[in-house]
C-alpha positions as CSV (number, residue, x, y, z in Angstrom):
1,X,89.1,83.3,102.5
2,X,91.6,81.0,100.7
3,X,94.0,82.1,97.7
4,X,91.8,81.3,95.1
5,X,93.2,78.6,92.8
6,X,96.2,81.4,92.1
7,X,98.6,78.6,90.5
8,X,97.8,75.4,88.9
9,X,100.6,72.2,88.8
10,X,101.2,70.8,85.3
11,X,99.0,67.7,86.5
12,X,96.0,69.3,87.9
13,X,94.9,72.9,89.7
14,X,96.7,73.1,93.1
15,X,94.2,75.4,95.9
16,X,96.4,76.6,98.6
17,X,94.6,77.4,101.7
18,X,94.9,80.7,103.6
19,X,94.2,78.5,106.6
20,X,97.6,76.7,106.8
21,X,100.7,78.6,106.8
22,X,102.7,78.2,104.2
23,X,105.5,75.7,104.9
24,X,109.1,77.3,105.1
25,X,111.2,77.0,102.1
26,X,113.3,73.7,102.2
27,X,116.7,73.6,101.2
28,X,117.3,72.6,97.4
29,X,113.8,74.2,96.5
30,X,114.3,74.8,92.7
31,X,112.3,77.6,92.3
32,X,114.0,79.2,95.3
33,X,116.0,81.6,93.0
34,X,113.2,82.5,90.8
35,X,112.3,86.3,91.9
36,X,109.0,88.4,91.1
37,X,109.1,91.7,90.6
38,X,107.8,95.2,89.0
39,X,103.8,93.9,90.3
40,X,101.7,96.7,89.1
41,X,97.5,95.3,90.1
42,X,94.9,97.3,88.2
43,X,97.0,99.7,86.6
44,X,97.8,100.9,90.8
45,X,94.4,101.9,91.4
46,X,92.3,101.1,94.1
47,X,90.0,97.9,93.6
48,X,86.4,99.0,94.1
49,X,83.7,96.5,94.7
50,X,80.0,96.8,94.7
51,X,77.3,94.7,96.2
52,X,77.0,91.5,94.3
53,X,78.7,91.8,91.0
54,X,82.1,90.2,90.1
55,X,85.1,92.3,89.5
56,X,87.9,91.1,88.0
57,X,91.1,93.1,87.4
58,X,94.2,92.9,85.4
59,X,98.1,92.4,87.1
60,X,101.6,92.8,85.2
61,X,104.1,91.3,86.8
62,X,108.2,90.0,85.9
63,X,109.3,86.7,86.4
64,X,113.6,86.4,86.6
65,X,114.5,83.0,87.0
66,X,118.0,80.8,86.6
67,X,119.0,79.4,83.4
68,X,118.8,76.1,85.2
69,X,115.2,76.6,85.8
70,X,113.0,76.3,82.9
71,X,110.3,78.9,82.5
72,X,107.7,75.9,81.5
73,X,108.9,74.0,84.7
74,X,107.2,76.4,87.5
75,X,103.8,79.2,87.3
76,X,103.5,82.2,88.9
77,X,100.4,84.2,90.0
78,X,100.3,88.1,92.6
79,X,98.6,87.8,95.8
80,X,96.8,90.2,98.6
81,X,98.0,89.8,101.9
82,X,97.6,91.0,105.4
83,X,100.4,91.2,108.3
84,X,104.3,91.3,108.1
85,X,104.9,88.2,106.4
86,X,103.4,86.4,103.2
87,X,103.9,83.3,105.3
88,X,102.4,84.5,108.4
89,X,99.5,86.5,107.2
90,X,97.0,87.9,109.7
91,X,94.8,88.3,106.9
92,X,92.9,86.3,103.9
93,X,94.6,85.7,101.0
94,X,92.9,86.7,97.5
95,X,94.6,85.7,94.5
96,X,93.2,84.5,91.2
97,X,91.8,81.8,89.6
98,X,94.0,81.2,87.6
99,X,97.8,81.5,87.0
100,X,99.5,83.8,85.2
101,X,100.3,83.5,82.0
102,X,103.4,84.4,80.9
103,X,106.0,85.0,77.9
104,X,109.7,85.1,77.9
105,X,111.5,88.8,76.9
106,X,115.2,86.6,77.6
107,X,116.5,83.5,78.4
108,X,115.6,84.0,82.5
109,X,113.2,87.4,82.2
110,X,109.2,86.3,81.8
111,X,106.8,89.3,81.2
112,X,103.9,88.1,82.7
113,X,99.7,89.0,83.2
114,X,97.0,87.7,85.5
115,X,93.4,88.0,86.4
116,X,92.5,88.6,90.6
117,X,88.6,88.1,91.1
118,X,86.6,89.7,93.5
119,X,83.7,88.3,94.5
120,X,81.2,89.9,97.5
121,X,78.7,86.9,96.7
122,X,79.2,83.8,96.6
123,X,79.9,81.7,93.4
124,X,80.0,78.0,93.6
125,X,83.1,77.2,96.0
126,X,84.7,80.8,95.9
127,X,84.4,82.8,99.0
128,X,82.8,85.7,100.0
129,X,84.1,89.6,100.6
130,X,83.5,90.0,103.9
131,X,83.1,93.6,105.2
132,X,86.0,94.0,107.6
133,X,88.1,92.9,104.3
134,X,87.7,96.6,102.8
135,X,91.0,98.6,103.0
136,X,94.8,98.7,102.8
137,X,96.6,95.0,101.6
138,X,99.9,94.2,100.7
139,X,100.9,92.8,97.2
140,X,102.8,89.5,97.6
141,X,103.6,86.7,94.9
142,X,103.8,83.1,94.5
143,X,105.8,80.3,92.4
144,X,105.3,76.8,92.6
145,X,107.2,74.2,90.5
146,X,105.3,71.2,89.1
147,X,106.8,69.0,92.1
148,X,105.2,71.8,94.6
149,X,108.1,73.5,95.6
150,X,106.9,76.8,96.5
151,X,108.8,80.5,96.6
152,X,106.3,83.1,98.4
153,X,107.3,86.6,98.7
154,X,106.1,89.1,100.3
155,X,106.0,93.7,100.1
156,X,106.1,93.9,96.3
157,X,103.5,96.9,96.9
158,X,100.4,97.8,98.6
159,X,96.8,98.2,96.9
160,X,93.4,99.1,98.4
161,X,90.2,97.0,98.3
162,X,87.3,98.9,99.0
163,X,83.2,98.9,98.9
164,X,81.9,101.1,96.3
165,X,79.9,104.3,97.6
166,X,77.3,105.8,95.8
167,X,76.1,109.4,96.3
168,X,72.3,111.0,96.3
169,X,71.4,115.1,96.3
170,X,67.6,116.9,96.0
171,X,67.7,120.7,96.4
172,X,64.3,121.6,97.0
173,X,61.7,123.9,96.5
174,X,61.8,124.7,93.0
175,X,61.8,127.2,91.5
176,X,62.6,129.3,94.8
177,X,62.8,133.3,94.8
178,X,66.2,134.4,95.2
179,X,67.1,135.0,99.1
180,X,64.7,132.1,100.3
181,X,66.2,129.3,102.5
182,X,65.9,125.7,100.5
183,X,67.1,122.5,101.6
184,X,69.4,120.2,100.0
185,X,68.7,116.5,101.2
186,X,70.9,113.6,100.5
187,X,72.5,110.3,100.9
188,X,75.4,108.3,101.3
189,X,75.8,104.8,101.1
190,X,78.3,102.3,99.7
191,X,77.8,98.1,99.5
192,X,77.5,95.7,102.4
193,X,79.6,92.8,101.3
194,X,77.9,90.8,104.2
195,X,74.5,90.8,103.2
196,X,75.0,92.1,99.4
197,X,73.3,95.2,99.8
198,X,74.0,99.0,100.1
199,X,73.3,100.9,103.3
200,X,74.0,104.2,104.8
201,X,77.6,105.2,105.8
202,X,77.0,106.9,109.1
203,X,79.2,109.8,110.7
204,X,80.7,110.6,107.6
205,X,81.9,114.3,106.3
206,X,80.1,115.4,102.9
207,X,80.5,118.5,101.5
208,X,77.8,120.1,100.0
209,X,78.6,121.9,97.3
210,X,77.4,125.0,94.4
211,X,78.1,125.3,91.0
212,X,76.4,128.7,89.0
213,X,74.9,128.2,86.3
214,X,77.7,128.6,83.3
215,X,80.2,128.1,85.5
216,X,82.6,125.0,85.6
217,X,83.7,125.2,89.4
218,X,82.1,123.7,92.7
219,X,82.5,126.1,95.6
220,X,81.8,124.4,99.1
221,X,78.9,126.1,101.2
222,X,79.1,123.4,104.2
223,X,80.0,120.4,105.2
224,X,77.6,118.0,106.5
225,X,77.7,114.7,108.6
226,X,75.9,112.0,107.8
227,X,73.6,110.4,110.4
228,X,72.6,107.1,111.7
229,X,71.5,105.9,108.1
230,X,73.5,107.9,106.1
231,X,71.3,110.6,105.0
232,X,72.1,113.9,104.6
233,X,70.2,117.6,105.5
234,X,71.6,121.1,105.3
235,X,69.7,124.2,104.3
236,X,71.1,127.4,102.7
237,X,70.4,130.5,101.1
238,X,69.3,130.5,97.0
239,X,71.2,133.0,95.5
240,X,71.5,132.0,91.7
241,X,70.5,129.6,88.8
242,X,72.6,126.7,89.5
243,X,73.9,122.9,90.7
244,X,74.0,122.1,94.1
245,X,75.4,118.6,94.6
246,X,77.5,116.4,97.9
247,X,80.8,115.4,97.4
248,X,82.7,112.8,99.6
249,X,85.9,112.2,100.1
250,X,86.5,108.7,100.6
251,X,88.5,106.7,103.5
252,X,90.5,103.4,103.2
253,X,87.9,101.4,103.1
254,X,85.2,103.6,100.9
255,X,86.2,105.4,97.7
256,X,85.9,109.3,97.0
257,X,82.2,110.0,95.6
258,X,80.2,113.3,94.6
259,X,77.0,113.2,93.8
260,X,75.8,114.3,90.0
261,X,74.6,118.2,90.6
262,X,71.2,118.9,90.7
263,X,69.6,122.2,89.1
264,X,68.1,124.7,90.9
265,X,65.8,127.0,89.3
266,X,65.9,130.5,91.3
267,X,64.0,133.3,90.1
């Protein structure tokens, strides 16, 4: 994946590709001194992505730059990265489609916003989320000047790009006589950014979880695994009026998910 159009040059939109590595600084670069700092991407939560649809989120950022170096001479935009080096990454590089756009709070500070898209489908010549692009990213930045010059730098932060999960829970029979065994049924899945769909998230802890009726608090009875497609089956003792529901906890690559509590009758 390539960084998406992140800056534009005065004369035309500049692509960089994530394919080349980004040539080394030369000497007398003008935008060499021009620092990024203070990159907060989606308010510093994770980026969740579903199956198809477009998300786009919101970056602050601060631009300090010489006196020497006009703020209208250069643009600015915050990048994801993988590896130890902006310049060397391992990894894609997602940035957005645009630069940033920014407004001066002093003669050399800029105060500066951007859009990053996500995209797990593809849309005209943007790239795809692939699967194994779900988890932990370091925040990075880059400046060009309207000759090219480019300043990359890299560990301004660290954010988290993961599939969305979604949650399912069915206690059954109902209405059951209290002291009967009933079984709570279930499933977890979260999107495939590969083939745009969502399927099961195998081998995965779920608790399974009560509420009484009039109560505000979920106790755990068990914790379940999920199997080879994700679904979920744990039986249990009815006892009271009440929501049973399975709650998830998330892992780098999946966020935290509980399912919305289902009523069981018990009488």
């Amino acid at each position: 994946m390539r960084i998406r159009a992140t800056v534009a040059a005065v004369t035309g939109a500049l692509a960089l590709s994530a394919l080349a590595v980004p040539a080394a600084q030369a000497a007398g670069n003008p935008v060499s001194d021009v620092t990024v700092s203070n990159v907060v991407i989606n308010s510093g939560k994770n980026i969740v992505v579903g199956a198809s649809a477009q998300v786009t989120v919101s970056a602050t950022y601060t631009v300090t730059h010489p006196a020497s170096v006009s703020a209208g001479s250069f643009v600015s935009g915050p990048l994801l990265y993988r590896g130890t080096s902006i310049t060397a990454p391992s990894e894609a590089l997602i940035g957005g489609d645009d630069p940033g756009t920014c407004t001066a709070s002093s003669s050399t500070v800029l105060k500066c916003t951007a859009k990053i898209q996500f995209r797990p489908a593809a849309t005209g010549d943007h790239d795809d989320l692939a699967n194994s692009q779900a988890g932990a990213w370091k925040v990075g930045s880059v400046v060009i000047d309207n000759d090219d010059h480019v300043k990359w730098q890299s560990n301004l932060g660290a954010q988290k790009v993961q599939r969305l999960s979604k949650l399912t829970v069915d206690a059954a029979p109902e209405p059951v006589k209290k002291g009967k065994t009933i079984t709570v049924t279930g499933a977890l899945t979260r999107a495939n950014w590969d083939n745009h769909k969502y399927q099961g998230y195998t081998g995965q802890p779920v608790k399974l979880q009560f509420r009484k009726a009039g109560s505000t608090t979920y106790t755990t009875v068990k914790t379940v695994t999920t199997d080879s497609a994700g679904k979920l089956k744990a039986t249990t003792t009815a006892t009271a009026d009440g929501y049973f529901r399975y709650s998830f906890a998330g892992t780098t690559t999946t966020p935290a998910v509980s399912a919305a509590g289902d009523y069981l009758d018990v009488q």
